[in-house]
C-alpha positions as CSV (number, residue, x, y, z in Angstrom):
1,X,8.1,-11.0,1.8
2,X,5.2,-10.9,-0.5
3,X,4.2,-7.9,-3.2
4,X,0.9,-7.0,-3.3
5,X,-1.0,-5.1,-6.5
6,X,-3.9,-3.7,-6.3
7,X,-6.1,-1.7,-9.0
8,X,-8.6,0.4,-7.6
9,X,-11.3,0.9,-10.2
10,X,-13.2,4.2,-8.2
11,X,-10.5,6.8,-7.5
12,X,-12.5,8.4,-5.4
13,X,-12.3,5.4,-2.8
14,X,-8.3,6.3,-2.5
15,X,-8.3,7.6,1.0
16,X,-11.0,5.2,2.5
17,X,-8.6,2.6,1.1
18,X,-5.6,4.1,2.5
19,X,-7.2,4.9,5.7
20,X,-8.4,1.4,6.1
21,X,-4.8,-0.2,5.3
22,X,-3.6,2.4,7.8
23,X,-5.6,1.1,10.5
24,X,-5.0,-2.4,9.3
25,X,-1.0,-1.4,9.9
26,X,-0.7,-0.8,6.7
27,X,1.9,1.5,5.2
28,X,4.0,2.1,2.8
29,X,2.4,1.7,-0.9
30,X,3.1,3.4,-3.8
31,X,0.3,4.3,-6.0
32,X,0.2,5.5,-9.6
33,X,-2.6,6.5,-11.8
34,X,-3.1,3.6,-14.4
35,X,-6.1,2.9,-17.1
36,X,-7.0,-0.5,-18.5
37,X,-6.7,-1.5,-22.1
38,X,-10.7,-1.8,-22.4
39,X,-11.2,1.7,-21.3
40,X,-8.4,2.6,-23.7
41,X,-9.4,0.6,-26.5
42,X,-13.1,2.3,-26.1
43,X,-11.4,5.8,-26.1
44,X,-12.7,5.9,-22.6
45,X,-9.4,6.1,-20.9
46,X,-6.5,8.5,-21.1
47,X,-3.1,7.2,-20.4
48,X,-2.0,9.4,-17.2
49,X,0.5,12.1,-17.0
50,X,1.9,14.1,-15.0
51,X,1.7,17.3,-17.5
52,X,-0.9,17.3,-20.3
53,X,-0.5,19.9,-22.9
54,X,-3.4,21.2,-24.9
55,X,-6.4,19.3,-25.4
56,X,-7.4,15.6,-26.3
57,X,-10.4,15.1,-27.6
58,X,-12.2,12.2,-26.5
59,X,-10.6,11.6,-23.8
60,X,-12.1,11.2,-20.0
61,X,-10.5,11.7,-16.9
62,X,-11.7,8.6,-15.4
63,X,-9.2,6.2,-14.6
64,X,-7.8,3.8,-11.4
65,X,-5.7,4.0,-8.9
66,X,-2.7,0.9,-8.9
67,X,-1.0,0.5,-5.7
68,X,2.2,-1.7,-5.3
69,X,3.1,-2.5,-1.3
70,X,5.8,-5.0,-0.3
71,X,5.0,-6.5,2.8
72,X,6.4,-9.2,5.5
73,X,4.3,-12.7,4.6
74,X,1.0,-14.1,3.3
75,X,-1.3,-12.7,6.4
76,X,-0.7,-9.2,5.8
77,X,-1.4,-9.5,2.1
78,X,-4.4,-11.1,3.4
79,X,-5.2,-8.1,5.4
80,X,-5.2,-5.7,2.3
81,X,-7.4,-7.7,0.9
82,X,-9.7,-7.3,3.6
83,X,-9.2,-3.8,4.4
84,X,-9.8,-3.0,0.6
85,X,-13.3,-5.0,1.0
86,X,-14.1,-2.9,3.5
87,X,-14.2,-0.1,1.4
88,X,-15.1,-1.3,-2.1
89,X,-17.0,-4.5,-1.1
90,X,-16.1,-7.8,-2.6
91,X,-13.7,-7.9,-5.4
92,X,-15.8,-10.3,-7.6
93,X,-18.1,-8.0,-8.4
94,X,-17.5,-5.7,-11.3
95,X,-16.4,-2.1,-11.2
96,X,-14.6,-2.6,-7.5
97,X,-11.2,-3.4,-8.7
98,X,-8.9,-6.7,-8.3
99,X,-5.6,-7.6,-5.9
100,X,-3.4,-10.0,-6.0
101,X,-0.2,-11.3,-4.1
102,X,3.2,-13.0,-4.6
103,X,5.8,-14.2,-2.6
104,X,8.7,-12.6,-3.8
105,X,12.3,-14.2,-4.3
106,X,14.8,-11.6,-2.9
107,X,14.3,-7.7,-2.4
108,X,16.8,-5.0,-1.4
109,X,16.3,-1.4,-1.0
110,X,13.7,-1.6,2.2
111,X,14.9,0.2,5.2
112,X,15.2,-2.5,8.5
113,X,12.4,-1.4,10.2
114,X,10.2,-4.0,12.0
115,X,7.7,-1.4,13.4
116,X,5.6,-1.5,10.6
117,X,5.2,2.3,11.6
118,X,6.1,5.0,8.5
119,X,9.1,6.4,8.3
């Protein structure tokens, strides 16, 4: 099993990138709304929440998308990657985002499902 991470830097990508995982046989992430230090140390960035009360000034909305997937080995990972390229165009360039992958040592909690299909 392998985690894979990804930070999407355009929000607005979100469902190309889903929709491309999706016909990849992808499924399953969970994705949270993140910022980066940069854009927070700029007072760019806003730490998301859920529920903001009152104002901020200074403050934009513009932030990423960070998606965490567990999948079954090294190829699939591989295929996020592509999938993601697809939509954003190569990660080495700037304002696209960046993924990465690790094998992971044990995992429990994942439903015995081989179908790759969502539950």
């Amino acid at each position: 099993m392998y985690m894979v991470f990804l930070v999407l830097d355009d929000p607005a990508r979100l469902d190309a990138v889903l929709q491309a995982w999706e016909e990849a046989g992808i499924y399953g992430a969970t994705i949270v709304e993140s910022t980066g230090f940069r854009q927070r140390r700029k007072g760019e960035g806003r730490v998301p929440t859920r529920y903001t009360f009152g104002h901020t000034s200074g403050f934009t909305e513009e932030g990423h998308y960070t998606f965490f997937i567990v999948v079954p080995d090294e190829a699939t990972a591989r295929l996020c990657l592509e999938a993601t390229e697809k939509v954003v165009g190569d990660l080495n360039e700037p304002n696209t985002g960046i993924l990465a992958a690790w094998p992971l040592s044990f995992i429990k909690g994942l439903p015995d499902d081989s179908s790759g299909e969502p539950n």
